[in-house]
C-alpha positions as CSV (number, residue, x, y, z in Angstrom):
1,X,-7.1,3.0,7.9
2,X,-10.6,4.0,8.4
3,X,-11.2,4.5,4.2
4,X,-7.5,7.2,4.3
5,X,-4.3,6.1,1.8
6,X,-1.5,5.8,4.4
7,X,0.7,4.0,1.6
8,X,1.4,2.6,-1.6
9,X,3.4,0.2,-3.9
10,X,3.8,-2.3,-6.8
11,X,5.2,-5.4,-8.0
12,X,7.7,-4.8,-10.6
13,X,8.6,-6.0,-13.7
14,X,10.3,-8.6,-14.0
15,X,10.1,-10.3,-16.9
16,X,12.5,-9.2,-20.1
17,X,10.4,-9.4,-22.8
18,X,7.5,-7.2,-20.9
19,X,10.2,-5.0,-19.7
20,X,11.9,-4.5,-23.7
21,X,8.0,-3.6,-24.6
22,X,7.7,-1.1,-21.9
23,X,10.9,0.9,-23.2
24,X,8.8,0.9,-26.4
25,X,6.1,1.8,-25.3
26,X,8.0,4.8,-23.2
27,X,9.1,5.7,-26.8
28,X,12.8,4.5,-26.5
29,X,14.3,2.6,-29.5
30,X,16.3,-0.7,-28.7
31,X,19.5,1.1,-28.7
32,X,18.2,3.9,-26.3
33,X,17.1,1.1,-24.2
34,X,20.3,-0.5,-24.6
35,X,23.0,2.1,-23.7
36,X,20.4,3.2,-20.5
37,X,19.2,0.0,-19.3
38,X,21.2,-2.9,-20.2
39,X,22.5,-4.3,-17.2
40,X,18.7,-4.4,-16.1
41,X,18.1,-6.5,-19.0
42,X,21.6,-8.6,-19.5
43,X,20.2,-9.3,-15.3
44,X,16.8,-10.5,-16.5
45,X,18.3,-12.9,-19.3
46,X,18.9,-15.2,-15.4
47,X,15.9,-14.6,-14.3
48,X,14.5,-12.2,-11.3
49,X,11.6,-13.6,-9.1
50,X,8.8,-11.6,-8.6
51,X,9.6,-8.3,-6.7
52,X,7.9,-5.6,-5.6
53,X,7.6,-2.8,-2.2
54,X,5.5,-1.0,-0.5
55,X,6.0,2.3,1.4
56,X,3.9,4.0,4.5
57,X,3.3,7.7,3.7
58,X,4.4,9.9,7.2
59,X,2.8,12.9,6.0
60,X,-0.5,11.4,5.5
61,X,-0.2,9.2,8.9
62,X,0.5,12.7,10.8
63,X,-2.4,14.2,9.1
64,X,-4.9,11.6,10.1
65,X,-3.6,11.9,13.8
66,X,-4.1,15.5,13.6
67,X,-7.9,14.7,12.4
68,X,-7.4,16.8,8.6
69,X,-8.1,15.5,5.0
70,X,-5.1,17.6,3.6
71,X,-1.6,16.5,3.9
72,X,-0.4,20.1,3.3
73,X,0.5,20.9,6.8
74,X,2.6,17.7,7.3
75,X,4.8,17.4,3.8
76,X,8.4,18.6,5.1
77,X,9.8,19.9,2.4
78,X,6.3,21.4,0.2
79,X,7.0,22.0,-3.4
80,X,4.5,23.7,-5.4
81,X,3.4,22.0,-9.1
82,X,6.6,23.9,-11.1
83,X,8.7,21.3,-8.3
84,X,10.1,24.8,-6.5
85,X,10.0,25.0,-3.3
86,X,9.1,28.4,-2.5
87,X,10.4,29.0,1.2
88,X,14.0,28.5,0.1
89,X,13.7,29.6,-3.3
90,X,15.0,26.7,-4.8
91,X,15.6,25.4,-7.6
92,X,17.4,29.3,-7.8
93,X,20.1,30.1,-10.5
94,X,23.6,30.1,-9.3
95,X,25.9,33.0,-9.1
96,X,28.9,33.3,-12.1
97,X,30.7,33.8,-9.1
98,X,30.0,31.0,-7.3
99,X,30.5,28.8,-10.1
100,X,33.7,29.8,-10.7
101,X,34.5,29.2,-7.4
102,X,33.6,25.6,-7.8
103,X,35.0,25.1,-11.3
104,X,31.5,24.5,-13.2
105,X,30.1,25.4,-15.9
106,X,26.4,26.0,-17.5
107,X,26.0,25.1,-21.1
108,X,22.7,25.2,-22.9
109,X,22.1,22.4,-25.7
């Protein structure tokens, strides 16, 4: 509207052999793509029509209404570029205690 992004979308893939070159592309090797994504291709072996979505951006429809360029002021739940959101502190590390509590466990690999 009036030259501003309010949304976005695609059409997906949805044909097998494009989709078995994009998992190569993406670096995965046929049994990778195998164990992670094989019902998605054992589906396209019937056939899938051409699919894809669309979605309206709120944040950037609230910002226009309120006559500003940034969405900054309108994203509920802001996240800076680490992906922490720094008003909650969270991603945060948990407590021995509290995972105790719970029954988990954290184990580096």
């Amino acid at each position: 509207v009036n030259g501003v992004e309010l949304g976005g979308g695609s059409i997906r893939i949805h044909d097998q052999a494009l989709q078995a070159k994009m998992f190569e592309v993406l670096g995965f090797t046929k049994e990778e793509a195998e164990k992670q994504f094989g019902f998605l291709m054992g589906a396209f072996k019937y056939g899938a029509p051409p699919h894809g979505g669309v979605a309206f951006g709120f944040d950037r429809l609230a910002a226009m209404f309120g006559g500003t360029d940034s969405i900054r002021d309108y994203i509920a739940f802001p996240k800076n570029n680490a992906g922490k959101d720094l008003m909650i502190d969270s991603p945060s590390t948990i407590a021995h205690e509290q995972l105790k509590e719970l029954g988990l466990a954290v184990k580096k690999e």
